[in-house]
C-alpha positions as CSV (number, residue, x, y, z in Angstrom):
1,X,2.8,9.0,19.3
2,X,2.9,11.3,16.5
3,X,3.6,8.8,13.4
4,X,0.4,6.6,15.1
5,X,-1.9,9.0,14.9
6,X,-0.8,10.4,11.7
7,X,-0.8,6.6,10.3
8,X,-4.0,6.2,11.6
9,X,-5.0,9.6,10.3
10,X,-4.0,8.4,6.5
11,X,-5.1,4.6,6.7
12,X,-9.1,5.9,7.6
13,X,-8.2,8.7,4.8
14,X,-6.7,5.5,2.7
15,X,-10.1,3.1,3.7
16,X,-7.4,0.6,4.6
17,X,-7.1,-1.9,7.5
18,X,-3.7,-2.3,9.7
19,X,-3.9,-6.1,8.0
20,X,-4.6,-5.0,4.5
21,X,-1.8,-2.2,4.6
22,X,0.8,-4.5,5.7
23,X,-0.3,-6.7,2.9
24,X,0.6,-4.5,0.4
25,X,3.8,-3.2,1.6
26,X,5.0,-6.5,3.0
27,X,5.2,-6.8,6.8
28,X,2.7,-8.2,9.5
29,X,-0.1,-6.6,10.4
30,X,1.3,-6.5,14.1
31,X,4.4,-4.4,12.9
32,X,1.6,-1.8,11.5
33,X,0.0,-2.1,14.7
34,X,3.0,-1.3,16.6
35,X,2.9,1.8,14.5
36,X,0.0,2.8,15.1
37,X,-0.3,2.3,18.1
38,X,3.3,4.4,19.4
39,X,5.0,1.1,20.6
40,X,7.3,1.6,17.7
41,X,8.9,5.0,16.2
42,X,9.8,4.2,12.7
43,X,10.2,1.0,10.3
44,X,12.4,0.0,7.9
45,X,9.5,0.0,5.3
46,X,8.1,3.5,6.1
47,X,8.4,5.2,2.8
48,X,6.3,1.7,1.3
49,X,3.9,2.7,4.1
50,X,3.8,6.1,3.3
51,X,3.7,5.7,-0.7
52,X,0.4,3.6,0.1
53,X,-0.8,6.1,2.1
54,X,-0.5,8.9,-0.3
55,X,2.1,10.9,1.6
56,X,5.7,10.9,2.6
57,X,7.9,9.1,5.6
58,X,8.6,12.8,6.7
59,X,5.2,13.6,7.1
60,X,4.1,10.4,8.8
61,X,7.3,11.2,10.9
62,X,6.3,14.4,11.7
63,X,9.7,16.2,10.3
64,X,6.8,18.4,8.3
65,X,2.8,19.7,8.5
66,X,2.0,19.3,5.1
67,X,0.9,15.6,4.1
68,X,0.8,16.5,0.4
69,X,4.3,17.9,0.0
70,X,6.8,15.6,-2.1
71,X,4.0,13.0,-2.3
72,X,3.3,10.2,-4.7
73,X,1.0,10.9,-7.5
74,X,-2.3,8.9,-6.4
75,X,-2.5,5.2,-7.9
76,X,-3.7,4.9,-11.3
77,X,-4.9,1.5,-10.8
78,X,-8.0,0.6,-7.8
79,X,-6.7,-1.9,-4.6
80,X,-8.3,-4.5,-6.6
81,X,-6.4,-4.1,-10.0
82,X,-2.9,-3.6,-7.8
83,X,-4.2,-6.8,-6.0
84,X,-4.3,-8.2,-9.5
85,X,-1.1,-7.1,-11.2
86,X,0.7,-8.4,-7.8
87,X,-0.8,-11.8,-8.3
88,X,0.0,-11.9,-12.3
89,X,3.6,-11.1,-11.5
90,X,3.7,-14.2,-9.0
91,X,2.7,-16.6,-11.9
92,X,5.4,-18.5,-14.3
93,X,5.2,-17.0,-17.7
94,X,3.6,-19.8,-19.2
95,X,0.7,-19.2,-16.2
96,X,0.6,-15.4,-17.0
97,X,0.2,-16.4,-20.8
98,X,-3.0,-18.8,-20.6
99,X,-4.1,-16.1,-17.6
100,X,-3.9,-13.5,-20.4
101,X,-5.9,-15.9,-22.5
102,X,-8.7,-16.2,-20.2
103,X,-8.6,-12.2,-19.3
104,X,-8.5,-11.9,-23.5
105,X,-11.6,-14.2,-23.9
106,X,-13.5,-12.9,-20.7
107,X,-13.3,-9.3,-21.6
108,X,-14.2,-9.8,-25.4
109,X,-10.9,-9.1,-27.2
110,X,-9.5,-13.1,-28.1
């Protein structure tokens, strides 16, 4: 049960939902729950898990103590902004262009 409670440890640390973690790092939010709640051991996406949680897959593991060892640098960009730049990304370049436009005009620097 140790990667649950140490996932569920990081995600109220995190302020982020089972649903909205598993958005990000691309699995169902019933996988996380799995986690989380000790019906599974380990994922295939763990280190995406732990990179949004601001640690490592050995310390969600519980291979070591120290959360903060070997971790990701914290996000330079808020869940909104990420939230953004994912959407942008999913756009045809000719959508990203007039989205540009509109970002360009809206913030003042058409």
């Amino acid at each position: 049960m140790l990667i649950g409670q140490r996932l569920a440890e990081r995600m109220q640390i995190a302020q982020l939902s089972q649903a909205e973690l598993a958005r990000r790092v691309g699995m169902s939010q019933q996988a996380v729950g799995k986690l989380v709640n000790g019906e599974s051991r380990s994922s295939p996406n763990l280190h995406k898990i732990a990179r949004e949680l601001g640690t490592t897959p050995a310390y969600l593991a519980g291979e070591t103590d120290d959360a903060n060892a070997g971790a990701p640098s914290p996000p330079t960009l808020s869940a909104a902004e990420r939230e953004l730049v994912d959407c942008f990304k999913a756009l045809e370049p000719d959508e990203q262009r007039s989205l540009l436009h509109v970002a360009r005009s809206m913030s003042g620097r058409s």
